[in-house]
N, C-alpha and C positions, 0 to 999 in steps of 0.2 A: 700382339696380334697384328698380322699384318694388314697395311689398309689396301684397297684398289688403287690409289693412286702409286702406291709403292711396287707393283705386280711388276713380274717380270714382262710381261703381254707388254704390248704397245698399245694395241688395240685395245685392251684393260683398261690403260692407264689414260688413254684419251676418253673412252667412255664415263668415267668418273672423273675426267679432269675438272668437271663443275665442282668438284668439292675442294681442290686446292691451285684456283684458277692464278692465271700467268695473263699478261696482256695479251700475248699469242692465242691463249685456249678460252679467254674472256671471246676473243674476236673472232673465235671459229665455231662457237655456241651461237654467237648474232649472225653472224654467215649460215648457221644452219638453220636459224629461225628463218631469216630471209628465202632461203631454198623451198623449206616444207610449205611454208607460205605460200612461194610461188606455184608450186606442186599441187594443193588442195586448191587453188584459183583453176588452173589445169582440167582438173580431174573432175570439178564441180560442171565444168564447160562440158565434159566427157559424159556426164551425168546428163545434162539435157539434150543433147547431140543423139544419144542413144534413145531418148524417148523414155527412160528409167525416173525424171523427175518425182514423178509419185509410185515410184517402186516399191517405197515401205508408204500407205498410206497414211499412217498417221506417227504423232510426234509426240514425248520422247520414242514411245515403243515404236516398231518396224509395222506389227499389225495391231489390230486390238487386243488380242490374245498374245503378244508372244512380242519381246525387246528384240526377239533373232528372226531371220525369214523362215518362216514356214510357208508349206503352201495353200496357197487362198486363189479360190476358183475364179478372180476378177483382174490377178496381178501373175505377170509374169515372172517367174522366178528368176529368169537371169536380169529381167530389168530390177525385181526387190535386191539380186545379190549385190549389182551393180553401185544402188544406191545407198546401200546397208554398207556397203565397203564404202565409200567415199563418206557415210558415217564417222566410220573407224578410221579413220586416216585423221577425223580430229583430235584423237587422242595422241598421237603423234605429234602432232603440232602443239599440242598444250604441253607435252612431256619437252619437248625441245624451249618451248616458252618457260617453263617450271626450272627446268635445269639454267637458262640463263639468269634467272632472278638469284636463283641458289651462288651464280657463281658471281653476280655483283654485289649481295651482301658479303658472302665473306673476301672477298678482294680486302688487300692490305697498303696500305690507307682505303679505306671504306669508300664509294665516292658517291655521293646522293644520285650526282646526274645520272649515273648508271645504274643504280637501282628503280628509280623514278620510269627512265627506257625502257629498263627489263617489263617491269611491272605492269605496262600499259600491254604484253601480251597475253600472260592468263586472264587479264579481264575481256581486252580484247576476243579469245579464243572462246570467250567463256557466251560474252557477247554474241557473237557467231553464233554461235550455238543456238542460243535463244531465238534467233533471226531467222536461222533454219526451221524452226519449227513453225515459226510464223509465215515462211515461204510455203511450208508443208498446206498450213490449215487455210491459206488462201488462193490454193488450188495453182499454185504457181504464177501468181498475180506477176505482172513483167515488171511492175514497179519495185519490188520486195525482191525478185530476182534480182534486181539491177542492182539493188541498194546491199544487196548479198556480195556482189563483187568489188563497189566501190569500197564496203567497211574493208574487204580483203586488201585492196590498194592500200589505205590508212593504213592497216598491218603491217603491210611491207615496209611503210616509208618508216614506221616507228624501230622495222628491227632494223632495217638499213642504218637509220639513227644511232641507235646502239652500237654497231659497226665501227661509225665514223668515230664515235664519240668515244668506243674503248681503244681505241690506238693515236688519243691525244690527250692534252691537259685539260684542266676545267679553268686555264684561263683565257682572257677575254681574247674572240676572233679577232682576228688580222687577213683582210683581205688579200689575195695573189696578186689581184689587178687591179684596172681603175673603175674607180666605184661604178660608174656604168655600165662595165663591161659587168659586173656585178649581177646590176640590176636587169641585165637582159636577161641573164641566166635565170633571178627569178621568173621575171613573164616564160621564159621559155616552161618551166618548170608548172608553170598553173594553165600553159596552154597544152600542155602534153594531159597534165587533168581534165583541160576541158573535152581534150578529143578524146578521154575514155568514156566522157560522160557522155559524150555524143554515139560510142561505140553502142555503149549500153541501150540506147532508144533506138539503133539502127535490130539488135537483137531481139528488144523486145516487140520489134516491129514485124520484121521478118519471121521467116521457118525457123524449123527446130525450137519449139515452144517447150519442148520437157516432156510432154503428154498432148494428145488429144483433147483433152477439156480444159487446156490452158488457156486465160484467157490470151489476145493483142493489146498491144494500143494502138487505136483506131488511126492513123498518122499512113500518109505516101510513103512507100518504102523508098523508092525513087527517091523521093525529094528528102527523104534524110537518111539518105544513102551520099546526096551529093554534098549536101551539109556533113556530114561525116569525112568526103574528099575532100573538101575546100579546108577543116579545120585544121587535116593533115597537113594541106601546101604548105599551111601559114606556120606548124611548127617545123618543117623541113625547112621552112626560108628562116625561120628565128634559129633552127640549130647551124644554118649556115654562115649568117653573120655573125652567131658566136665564136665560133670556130675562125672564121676572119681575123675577128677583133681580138682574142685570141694571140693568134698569129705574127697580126701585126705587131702587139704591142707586147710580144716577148716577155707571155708569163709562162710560169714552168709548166714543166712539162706534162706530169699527172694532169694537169686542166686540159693542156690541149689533146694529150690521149683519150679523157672519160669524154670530149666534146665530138674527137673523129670516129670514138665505138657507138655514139648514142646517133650521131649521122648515116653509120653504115647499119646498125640495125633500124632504123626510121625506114630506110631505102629498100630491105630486104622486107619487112613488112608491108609493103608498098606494095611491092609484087605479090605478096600471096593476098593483100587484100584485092586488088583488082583482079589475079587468078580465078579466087572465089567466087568473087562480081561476074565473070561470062561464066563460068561453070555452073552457075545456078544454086551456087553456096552448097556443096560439097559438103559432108559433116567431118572430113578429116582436115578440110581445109580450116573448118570454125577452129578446130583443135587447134592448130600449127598458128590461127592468127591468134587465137588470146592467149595462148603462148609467147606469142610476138611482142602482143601488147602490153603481156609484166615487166618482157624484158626491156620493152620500150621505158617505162616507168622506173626500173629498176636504174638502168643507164641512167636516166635525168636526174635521180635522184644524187646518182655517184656525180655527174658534174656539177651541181649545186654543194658536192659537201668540196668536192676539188676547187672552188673558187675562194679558199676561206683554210685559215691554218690555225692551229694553235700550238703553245709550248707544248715539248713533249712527258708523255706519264712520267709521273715521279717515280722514285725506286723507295724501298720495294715496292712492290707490287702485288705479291699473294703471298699466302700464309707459309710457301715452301722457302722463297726467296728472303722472306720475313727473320725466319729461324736461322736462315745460311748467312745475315750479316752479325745473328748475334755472337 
């Protein structure tokens, strides 16, 4: 019988490449955990933007009666479709999480760290899931909203992990550069955290609640609005002197590429957040910044895995490559 991985398709054959994973297709299943991840961050943003928060009222089912939208005299059917779809988009993302556990257990040599990575995403997704429901039954509390995005951050940085971690050895890091130059990258990396955290309380501060009967937090928009600019300077001025030191001290090049993409997109989100700030927060604009701000996260995460190497994966490596040395 012939398997999928063996099809003539290409397209076949990368679909089911989780079942006879390569370090290549190990690294293109965490690449696509990373993507759909960022996509449902996205699209959840899309969800409140349009006022659909409570498009299906209640949780798991869409209405009381019915898992799927029907129509109900108090909910707007394009806001329940709206929401009922960014539902189902977590299926998605668990099926991309599912296939990457699939394709780090049977990897040849087995490797814990990478099933350990994988693994933190169907709970994660599953997680989520639970959260949502909890976002659902407390009426779109800002706090729950918020804590909905941050776990989505945590998701990312875990498949991003997986990422770095399937295209290297499992032995001990060795630094690019000098340990300091090191440990900026850290701080940069938990101040880029903290200005999502700060993102998040400027959201649940402001418009675009999700609904009408959403509650606030009672907080100056203004004043942590400007707490939200100031946390910016401070990682634009830490992704600067990284990128300096860096420079100066002539470490390779992967690090100072991931530190001048994470600079030029800081910059570019810079202007659509202030854009948004005189336009009176635009809801296409929300879209385009929290969009901004995974790839902001995304970026930092890739210069903190670039300050840091290991030996390369052993051979073989999967169950195809396995059979072609015997």
């Amino acid at each position: 019988m012939k398997l999928p991985t063996d099809h003539s398709n290409p397209l076949v054959r990368r679909l089911f490449s989780f079942w006879a994973p390569t370090t290549q297709s190990m690294r293109g299943w965490a690449m696509a955990s990373v993507v759909v991840n960022a996509g449902i961050t996205v699209t959840g943003a899309g969800v409140r933007v349009t006022g659909s928060g409570l498009g299906c009222p209640t949780w798991p089912k869409c209405t009381p009666d019915s898992f799927i939208p029907v129509a109900h005299p108090e909910v707007s059917m394009l806001n329940m479709l709206v929401e009922f779809g960014n539902r189902l988009l977590t299926f998605l993302v668990l099926a991309v999480g599912a296939a990457c556990v699939i394709a780090a257990w049977r990897m040849v040599p087995r490797r814990r760290s990478l099933v350990r990575l994988a693994m933190l995403q169907p709970v994660g997704v599953l997680a989520q899931a639970l959260w949502g429901g909890l976002v659902v039954n407390t009426m779109l509390n800002p706090f729950t909203v918020g804590m909905h995005f941050l776990i989505s951050s945590g998701l990312i940085a875990a498949c991003w992990m997986l990422y770095a971690r399937a295209g290297e050895g499992d032995g001990p890091a060795r630094r690019v550069t000098h340990r300091d130059v090191r440990r900026l990258g850290y701080v940069l990396v938990a101040a880029v955290f903290g200005l999502l955290v700060a993102g998040v309380v400027v959201s649940g501060t402001g418009p675009h609640s999700g609904d009408v009967m959403a509650s606030r937090f009672d907080l100056d928009i203004e004043a942590v609005a400007r707490l939200h600019a100031d946390i910016a300077y401070i990682v634009v001025g830490l992704t600067f002197a990284l990128l300096f030191a860096l420079h100066v001290s002539d470490s390779t090049r992967p690090a100072r590429r991931a530190a001048l993409a994470l600079f030029v997109v800081e910059l570019l989100q810079g202007v659509i957040g202030y854009t948004q700030y005189f336009l009176a927060v635009p809801a296409a604009l929300v879209l385009l910044h929290v969009l901004g701000s995974t790839l902001v996260w995304i970026a930092a995460l890739r210069v903190i895995t670039s300050l840091r190497t290991r030996d390369p994966v052993p051979v073989p490596h999967s169950p195809v490559e396995a059979a072609a040395t015997v």
